[in-house]
VOROKE-912261 format. One record per residue: x, y, z of N, C-alpha, C in turn; residue number from 1. Coordinates in steps of 0.1 Angstrom, whole numbers, plus 5000, padded with zeros to 4 digits. Example, Ala and Ser with C-alpha at 12.3 -4.5 7.8 and 13.67 -1.06 7.14 Angstrom:
    n_u    n_v    n_w   ca_u   ca_v   ca_w    c_u    c_v    c_w     n
   5132   4943   5078   5123   4955   5078   5132   4967   5078     1
   5128   4978   5071   5137   4989   5071   5129   5000   5079     2
//
This chain:
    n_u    n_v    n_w   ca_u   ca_v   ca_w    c_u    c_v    c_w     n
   3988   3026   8075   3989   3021   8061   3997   3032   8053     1
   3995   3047   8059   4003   3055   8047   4020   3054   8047     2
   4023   3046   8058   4040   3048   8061   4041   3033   8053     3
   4033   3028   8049   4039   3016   8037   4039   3018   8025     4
   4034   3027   8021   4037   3031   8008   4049   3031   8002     5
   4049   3025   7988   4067   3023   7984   4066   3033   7971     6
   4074   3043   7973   4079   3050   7961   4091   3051   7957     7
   4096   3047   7944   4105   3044   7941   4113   3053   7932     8
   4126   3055   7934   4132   3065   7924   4135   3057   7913     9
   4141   3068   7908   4140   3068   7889   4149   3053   7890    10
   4163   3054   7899   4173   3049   7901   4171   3028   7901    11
   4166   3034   7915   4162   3022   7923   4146   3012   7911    12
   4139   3023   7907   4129   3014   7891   4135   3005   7885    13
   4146   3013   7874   4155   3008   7868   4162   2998   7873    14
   4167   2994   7885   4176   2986   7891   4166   2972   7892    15
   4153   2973   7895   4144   2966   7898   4137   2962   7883    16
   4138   2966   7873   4132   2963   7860   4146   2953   7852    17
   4159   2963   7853   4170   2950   7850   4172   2942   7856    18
   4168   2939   7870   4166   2925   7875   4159   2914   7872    19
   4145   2919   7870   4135   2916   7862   4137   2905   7852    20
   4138   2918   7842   4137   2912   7828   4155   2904   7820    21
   4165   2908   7830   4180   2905   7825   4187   2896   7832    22
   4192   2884   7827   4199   2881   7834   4195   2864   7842    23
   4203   2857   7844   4197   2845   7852   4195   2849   7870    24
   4184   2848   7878   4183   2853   7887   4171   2844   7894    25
   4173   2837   7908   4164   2829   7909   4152   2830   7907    26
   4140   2826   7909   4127   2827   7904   4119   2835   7917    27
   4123   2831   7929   4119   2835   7939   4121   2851   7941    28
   4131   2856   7937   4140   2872   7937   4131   2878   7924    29
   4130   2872   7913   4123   2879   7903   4113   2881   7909    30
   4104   2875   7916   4090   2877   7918   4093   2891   7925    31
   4098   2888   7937   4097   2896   7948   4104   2912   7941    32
   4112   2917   7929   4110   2927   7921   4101   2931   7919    33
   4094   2919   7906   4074   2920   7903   4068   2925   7910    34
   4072   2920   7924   4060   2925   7934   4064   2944   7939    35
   4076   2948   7942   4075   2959   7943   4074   2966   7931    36
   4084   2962   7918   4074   2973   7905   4063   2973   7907    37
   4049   2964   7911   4038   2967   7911   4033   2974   7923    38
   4040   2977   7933   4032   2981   7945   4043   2995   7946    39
   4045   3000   7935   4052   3014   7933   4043   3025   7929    40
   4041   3039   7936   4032   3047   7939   4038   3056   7928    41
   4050   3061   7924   4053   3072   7917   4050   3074   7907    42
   4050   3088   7905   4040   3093   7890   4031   3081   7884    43
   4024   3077   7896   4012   3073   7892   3999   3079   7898    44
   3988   3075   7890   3973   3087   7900   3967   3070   7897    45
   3971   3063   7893   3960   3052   7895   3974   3041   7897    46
   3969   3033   7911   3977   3023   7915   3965   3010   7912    47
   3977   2995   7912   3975   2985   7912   3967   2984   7926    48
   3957   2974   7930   3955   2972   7939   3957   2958   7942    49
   3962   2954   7955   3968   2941   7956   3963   2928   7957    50
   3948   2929   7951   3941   2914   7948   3946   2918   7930    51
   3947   2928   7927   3952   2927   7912   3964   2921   7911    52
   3970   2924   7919   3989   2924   7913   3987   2907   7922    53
   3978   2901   7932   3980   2887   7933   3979   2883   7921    54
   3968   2886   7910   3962   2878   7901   3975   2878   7891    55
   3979   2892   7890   3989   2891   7878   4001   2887   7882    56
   4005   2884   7894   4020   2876   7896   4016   2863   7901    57
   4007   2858   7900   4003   2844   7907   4007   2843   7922    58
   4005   2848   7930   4011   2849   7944   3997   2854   7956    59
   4000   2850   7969   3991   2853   7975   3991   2867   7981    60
   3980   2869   7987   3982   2887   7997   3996   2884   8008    61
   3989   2876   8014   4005   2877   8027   4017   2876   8024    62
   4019   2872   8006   4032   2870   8003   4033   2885   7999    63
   4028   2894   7994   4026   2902   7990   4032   2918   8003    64
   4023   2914   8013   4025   2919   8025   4039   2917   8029    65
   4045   2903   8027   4055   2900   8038   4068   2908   8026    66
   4065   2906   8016   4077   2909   8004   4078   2927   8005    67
   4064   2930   8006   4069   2949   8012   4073   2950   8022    68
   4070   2945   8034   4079   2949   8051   4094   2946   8051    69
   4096   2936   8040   4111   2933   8038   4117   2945   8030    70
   4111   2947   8018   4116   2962   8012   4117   2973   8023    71
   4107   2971   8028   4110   2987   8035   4120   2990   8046    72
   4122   2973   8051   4137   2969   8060   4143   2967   8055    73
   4149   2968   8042   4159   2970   8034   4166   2984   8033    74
   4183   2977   8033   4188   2990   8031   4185   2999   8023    75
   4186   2991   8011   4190   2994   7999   4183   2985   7988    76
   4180   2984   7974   4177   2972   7965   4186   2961   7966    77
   4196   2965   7966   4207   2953   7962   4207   2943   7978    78
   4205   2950   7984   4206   2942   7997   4191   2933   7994    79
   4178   2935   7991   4170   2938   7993   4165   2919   7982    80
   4175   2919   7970   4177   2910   7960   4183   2903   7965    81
   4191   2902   7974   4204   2890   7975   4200   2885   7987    82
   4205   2868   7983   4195   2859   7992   4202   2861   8007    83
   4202   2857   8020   4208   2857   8026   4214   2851   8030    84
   4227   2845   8035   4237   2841   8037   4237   2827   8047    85
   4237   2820   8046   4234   2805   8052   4245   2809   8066    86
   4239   2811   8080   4242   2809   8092   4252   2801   8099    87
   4246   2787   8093   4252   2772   8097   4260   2768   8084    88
   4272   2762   8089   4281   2755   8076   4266   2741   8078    89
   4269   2739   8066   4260   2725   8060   4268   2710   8063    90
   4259   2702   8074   4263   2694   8079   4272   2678   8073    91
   4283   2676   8074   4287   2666   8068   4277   2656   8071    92
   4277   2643   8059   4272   2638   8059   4276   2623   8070    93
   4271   2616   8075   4276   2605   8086   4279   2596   8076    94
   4278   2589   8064   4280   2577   8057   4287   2575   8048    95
   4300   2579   8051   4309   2583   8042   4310   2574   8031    96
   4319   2572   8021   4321   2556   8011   4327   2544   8019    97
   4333   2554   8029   4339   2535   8040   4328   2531   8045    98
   4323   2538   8055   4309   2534   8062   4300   2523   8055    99
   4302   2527   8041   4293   2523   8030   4297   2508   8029   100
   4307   2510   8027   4317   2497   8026   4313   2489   8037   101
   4316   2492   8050   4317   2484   8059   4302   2479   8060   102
   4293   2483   8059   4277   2483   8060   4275   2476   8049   103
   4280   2474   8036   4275   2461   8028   4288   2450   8033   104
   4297   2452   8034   4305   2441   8040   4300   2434   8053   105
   4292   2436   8059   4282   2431   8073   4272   2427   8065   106
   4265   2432   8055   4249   2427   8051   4255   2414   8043   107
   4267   2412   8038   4270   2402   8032   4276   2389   8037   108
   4280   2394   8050   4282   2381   8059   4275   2376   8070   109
   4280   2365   8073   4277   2355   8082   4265   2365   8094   110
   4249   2364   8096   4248   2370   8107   4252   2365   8116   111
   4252   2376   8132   4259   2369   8142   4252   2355   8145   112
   4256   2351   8159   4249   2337   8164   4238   2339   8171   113
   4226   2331   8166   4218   2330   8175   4206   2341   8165   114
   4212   2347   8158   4199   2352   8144   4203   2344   8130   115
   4192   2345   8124   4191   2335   8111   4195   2347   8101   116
   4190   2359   8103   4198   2371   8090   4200   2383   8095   117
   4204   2390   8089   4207   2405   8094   4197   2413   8090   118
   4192   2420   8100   4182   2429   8103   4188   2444   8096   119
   4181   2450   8094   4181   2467   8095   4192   2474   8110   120
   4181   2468   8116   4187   2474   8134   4201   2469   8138   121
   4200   2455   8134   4214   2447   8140   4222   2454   8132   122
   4225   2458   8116   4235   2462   8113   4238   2480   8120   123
   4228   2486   8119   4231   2495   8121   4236   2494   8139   124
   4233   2487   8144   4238   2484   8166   4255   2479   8156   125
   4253   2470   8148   4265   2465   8146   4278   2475   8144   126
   4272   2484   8133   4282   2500   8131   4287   2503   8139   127
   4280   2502   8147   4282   2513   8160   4289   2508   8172   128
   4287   2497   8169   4295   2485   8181   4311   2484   8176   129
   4314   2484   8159   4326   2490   8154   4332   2501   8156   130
   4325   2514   8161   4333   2523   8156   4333   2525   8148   131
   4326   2521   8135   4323   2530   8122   4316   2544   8119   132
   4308   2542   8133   4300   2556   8135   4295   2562   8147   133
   4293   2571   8149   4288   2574   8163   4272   2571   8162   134
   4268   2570   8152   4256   2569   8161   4247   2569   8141   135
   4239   2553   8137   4235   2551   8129   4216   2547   8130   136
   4212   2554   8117   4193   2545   8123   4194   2539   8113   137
   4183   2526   8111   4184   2520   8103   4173   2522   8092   138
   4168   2529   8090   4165   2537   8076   4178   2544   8072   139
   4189   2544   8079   4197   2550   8073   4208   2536   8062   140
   4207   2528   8070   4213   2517   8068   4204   2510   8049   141
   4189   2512   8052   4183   2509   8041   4184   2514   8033   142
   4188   2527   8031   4191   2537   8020   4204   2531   8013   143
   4215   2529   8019   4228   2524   8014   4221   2512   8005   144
   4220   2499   8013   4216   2489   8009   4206   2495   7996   145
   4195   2498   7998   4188   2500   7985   4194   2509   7972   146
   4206   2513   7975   4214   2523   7962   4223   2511   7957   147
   4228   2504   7966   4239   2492   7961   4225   2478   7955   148
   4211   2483   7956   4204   2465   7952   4210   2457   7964   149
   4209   2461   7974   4214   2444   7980   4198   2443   7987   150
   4194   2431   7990   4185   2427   7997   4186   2420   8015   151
   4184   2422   8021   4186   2414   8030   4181   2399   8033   152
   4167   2398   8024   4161   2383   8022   4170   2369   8016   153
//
């Protein structure tokens, strides 16, 4: 327990208090400040104890716990604030505005032979039987339809 101790310079206080209190800064990163201004030992003889600093930052113990092992695997503060860096580019989406198109232009016509209306599934097997898409569910198909009001009844 004594090698978790966080003491903080004059420097690194300060850097952690104008984060705080200045500036637009997510809600999540302020906290995680809060929580080490509070769990800072220097020139102090009486520390917070961490069912206190739960109470006064509205937060639990393990968030508490997990937000110091991150400080202390921190280079530096600044590293310590800044979110990290998204790994994966963010997936295009499959339904583009043609897709869209072509999927109310099916719900609007003729179903095939041998069914009385167009299904969820049939259109989305139908997509896919086009070449509109590689590969469609039909909750996905319902979502379109329910943003455009179409009904299939």
């Amino acid at each position: 327990m004594e090698n978790k101790i966080i003491t903080l310079s004059e420097d690194q206080r300060k850097e952690l208090e104008n984060f705080a209190k200045n500036g637009v800064h997510n809600a999540h990163l302020i906290t995680r400040a809060k929580v080490i201004l509070a769990l800072d030992r220097s020139n102090k003889k009486e520390h917070l104890r961490v069912g206190r600093i739960c109470e006064q930052i509205g937060i639990s113990r393990t968030t508490i716990y997990k937000v110091r092992e991150a400080f202390l695997k921190a280079p530096n503060v600044i590293a310590f604030l800044t979110r990290k860096k998204r790994e994966t580019p963010p997936v295009e989406p499959k339904i583009t505005g043609e897709v869209e198109a072509h999927i109310i232009a099916l719900a609007c016509s003729e179903p095939p032979q041998g069914y009385a209306k167009w299904t969820l599934r049939l259109l989305a097997k139908r997509c896919v039987e086009l070449n509109y898409v590689d590969s469609l569910s039909h909750p996905s198909v319902l979502r379109v339809l329910k943003k455009r009001s179409i009904s299939l009844i």
